[in-house]
N, C-alpha and C positions, 0 to 999 in steps of 0.2 A: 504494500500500500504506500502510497507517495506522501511525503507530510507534510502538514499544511502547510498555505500560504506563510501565517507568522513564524514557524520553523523555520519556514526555506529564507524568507527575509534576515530573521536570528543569524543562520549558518550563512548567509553571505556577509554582513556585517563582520564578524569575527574572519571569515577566510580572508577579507578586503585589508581587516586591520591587522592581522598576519601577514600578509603580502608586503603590506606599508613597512611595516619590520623591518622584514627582510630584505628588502630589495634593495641594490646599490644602484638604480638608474634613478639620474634625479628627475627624470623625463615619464616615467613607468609611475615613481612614486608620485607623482602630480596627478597624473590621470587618475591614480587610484585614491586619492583623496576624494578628486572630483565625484569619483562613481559614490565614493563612501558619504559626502556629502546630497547627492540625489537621493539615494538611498535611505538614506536619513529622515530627508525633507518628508518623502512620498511617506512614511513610517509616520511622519507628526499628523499628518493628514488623513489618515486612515485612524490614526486613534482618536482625532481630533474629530472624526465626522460620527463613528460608529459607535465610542465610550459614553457613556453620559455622565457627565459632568454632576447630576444630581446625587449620584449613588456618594452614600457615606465613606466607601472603598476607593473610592476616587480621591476625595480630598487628604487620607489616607495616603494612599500610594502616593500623587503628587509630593505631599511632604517630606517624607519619606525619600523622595528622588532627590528632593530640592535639598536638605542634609546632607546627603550624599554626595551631590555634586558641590558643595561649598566645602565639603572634606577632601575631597577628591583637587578642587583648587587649590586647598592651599597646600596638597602634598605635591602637589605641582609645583610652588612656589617654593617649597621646600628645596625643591631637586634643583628649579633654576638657581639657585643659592649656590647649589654643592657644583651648577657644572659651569657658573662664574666660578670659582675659587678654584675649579680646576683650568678651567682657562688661565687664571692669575699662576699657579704655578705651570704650566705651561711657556707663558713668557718669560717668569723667573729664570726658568732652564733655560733657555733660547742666551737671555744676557749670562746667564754664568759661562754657557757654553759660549759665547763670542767674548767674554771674561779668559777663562782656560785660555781660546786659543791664540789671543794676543800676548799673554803669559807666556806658553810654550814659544811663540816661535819669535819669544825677545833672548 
């Protein structure tokens, strides 16, 4: 039996944001945002038209997402933090390394 529509939407979200991972074409991974983004949209749209808004499970689950994705930001803001600071020693190496090899070859 084939599964439903919101599985197959599910499993293509996750394959797309898989792919974005992995892939080292900055060209590939563009499009595949893009797709990830349509994909998305048509997702808000469909829940948007067919959920109702009235059900108690609604303002629930919304919540509930809304948490989540303000958790989820600011562990994001976390990691921008750790991958400035790896940038910063990054360049530190870069000057010790043109440090060093003015040293060695005085």
């Amino acid at each position: 039996m084939a599964n439903t529509l919101g599985e197959e939407l599910s499993g293509s979200v996750s394959n797309i944001t898989a792919l974005i991972v992995k892939t080292a074409s900055k060209s590939e991974r563009t499009r595949l945002l893009k797709q990830q983004a349509q994909i998305a949209g048509q997702l808000q749209v469909f829940v948007d038209k067919v959920v109702d808004e009235a059900l108690p499970e609604y303002d629930a689950a919304a919540e509930a997402l809304n948490e989540a994705n303000n958790e989820a930001a600011a562990a994001k803001k976390k990691l921008d933090k750790v991958a400035g600071t790896i940038k910063k020693f990054a360049a530190a190496i870069d000057k010790l390394a043109a440090l060093a090899a003015k040293v060695a070859a005085a």
